[in-house]
C-alpha positions as CSV (number, residue, x, y, z in Angstrom):
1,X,7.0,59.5,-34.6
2,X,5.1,62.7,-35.3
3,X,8.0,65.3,-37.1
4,X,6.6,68.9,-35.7
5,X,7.0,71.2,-39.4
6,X,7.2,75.0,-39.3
7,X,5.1,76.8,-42.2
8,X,5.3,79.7,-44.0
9,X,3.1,82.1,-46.2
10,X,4.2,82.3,-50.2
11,X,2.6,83.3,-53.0
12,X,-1.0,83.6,-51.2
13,X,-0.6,79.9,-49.6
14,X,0.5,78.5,-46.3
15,X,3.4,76.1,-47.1
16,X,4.9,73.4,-45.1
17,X,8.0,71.0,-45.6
18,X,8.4,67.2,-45.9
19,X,11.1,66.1,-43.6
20,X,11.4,63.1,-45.2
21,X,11.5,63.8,-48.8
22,X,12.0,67.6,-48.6
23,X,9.0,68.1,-51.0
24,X,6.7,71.1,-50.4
25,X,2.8,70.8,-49.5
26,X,-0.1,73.2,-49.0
27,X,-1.3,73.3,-46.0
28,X,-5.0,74.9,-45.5
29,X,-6.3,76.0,-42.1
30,X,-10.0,75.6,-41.8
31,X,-11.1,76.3,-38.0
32,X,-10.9,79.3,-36.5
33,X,-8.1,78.8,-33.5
34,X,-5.4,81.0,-32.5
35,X,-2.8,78.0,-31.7
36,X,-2.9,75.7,-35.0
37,X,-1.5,72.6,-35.4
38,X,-2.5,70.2,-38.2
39,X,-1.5,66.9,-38.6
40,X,-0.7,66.0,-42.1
41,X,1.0,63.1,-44.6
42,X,3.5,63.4,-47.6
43,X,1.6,63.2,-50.8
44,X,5.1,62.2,-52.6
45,X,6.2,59.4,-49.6
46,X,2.6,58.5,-49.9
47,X,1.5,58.4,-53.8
48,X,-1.9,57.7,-53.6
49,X,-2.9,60.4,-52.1
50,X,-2.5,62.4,-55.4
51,X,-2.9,59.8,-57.7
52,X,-5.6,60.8,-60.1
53,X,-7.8,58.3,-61.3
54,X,-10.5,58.6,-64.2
55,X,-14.0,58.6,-63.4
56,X,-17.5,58.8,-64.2
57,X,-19.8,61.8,-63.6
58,X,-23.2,61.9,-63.3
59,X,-23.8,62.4,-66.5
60,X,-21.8,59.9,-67.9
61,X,-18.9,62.4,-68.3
62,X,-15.1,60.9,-68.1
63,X,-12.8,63.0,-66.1
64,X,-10.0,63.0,-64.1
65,X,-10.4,63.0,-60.0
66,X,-8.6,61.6,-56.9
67,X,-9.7,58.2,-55.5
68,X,-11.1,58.2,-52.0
69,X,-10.0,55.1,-52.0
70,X,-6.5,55.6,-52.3
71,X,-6.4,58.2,-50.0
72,X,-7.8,56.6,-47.2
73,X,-5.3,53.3,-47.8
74,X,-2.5,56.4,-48.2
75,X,-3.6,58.2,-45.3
76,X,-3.9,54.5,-43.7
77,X,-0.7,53.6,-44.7
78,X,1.3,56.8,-43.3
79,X,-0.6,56.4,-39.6
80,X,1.0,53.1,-39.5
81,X,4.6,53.6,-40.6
82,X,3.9,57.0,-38.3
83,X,4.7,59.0,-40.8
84,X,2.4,61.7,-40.0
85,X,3.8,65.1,-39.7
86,X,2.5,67.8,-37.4
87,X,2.7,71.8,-38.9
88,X,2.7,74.5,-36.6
89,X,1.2,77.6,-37.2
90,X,2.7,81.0,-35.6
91,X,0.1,82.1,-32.8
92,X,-0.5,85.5,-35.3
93,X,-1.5,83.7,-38.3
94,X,-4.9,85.0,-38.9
95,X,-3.6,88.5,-38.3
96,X,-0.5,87.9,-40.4
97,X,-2.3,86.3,-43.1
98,X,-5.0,89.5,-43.3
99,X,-2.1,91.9,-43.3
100,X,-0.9,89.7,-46.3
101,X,-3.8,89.9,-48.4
102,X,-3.7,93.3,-48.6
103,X,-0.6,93.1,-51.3
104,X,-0.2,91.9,-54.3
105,X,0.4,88.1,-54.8
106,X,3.9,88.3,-55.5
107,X,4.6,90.2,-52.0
108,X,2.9,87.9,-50.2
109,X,5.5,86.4,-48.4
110,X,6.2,85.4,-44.2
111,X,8.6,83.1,-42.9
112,X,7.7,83.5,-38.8
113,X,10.7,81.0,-38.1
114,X,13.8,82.8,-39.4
115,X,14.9,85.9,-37.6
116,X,15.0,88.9,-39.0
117,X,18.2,91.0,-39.3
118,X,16.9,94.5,-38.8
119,X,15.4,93.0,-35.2
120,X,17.1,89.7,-34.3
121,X,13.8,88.4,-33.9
122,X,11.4,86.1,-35.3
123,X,9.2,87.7,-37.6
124,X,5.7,88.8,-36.3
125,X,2.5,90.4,-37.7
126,X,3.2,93.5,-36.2
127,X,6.6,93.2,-39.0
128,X,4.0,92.9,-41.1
129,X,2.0,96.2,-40.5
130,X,5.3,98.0,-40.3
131,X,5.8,96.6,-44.0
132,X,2.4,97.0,-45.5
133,X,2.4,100.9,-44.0
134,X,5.7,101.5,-45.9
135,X,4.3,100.3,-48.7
136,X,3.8,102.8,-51.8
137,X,1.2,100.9,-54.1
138,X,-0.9,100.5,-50.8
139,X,-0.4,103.8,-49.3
140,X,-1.8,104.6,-52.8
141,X,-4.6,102.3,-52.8
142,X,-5.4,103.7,-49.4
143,X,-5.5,107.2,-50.8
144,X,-7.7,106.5,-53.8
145,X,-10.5,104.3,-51.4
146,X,-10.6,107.7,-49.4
147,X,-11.4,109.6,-52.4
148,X,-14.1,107.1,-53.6
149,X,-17.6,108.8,-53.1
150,X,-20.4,106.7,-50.9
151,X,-22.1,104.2,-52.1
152,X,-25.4,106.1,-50.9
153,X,-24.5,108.9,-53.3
154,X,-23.9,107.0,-56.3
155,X,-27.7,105.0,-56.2
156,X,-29.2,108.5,-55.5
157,X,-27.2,110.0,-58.9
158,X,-28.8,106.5,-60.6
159,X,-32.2,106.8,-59.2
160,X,-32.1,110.8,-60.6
161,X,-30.7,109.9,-64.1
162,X,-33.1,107.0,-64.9
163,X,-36.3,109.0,-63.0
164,X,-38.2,111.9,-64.6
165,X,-37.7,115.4,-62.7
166,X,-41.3,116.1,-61.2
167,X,-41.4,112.8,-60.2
168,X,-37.8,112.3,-58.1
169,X,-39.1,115.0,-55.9
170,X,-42.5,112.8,-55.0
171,X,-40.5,109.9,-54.5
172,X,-38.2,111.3,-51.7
């Protein structure tokens, strides 16, 4: 039976829990939907799946890599035993995960599942916005891109340094 998984954003990643084994895993979104689900399998209930094997390059290198086929058997093996977990994104991810980028990593952090005290309600991108406008290093950051001259203006100060006087004038 399919487990349905909330995620969260930490750290600059979307993270999701195994119900099983209460391990953490990555989960990536790759298409561009509002309403995300993606169906997923426990690296730790399912080893090979991580395992790293070591291979050959193409030029004869040795390095370390993951075997397809493991994963496949893995991913095989957990479709059987129906251990294939669903995660749910929020229906604001994209927006949430933009307002996110914004900080720095170590601020980058949104559980939409627990309730906020402040509200008694689920947190939400708009949460977000309130946070990042509250925010002193980006209010700063904000100040200084306003005081950053066009890029128009900077090649034409180039172009007039590197280019004889009489001549800049015949150019224009």
């Amino acid at each position: 039976m399919a487990r349905i998984i909330n995620v969260w954003f930490n750290d600059g990643r979307w993270i999701t829990r195994c119900s099983v084994c209460l391990s953490k895993t990555q989960i990536k979104p790759k298409n561009g939907k509002k309403y995300l689900v993606i169906k997923w399998y426990c690296g730790r209930c399912y080893p090979g799946k991580i395992k790293r094997v070591l291979k050959k390059g193409i030029a004869g290198e040795l390095s370390y890599g993951y075997s397809r086929a493991l994963q496949m058997r893995a991913a095989g093996d957990a479709f059987s035993n129906d251990d294939v977990h669903e995660a749910v994104f929020p229906s604001d991810w994209q927006e949430a995960e933009r307002l996110l980028r914004m900080r720095r990593l170590d601020n980058q952090h949104y559980r939409p599942h627990e309730i906020l005290k402040r509200t008694g309600k689920p947190e939400t991108a708009a949460d977000l916005a309130l946070e990042n406008e509250t925010d002193p290093i980006l209010e700063y950051l904000r100040i200084e891109k306003k005081e950053e001259p066009a890029a128009e203006t900077v090649v034409k100060q180039k172009v007039r340094k590197s280019v004889p006087p009489g001549l800049y004038r015949e150019l224009q």
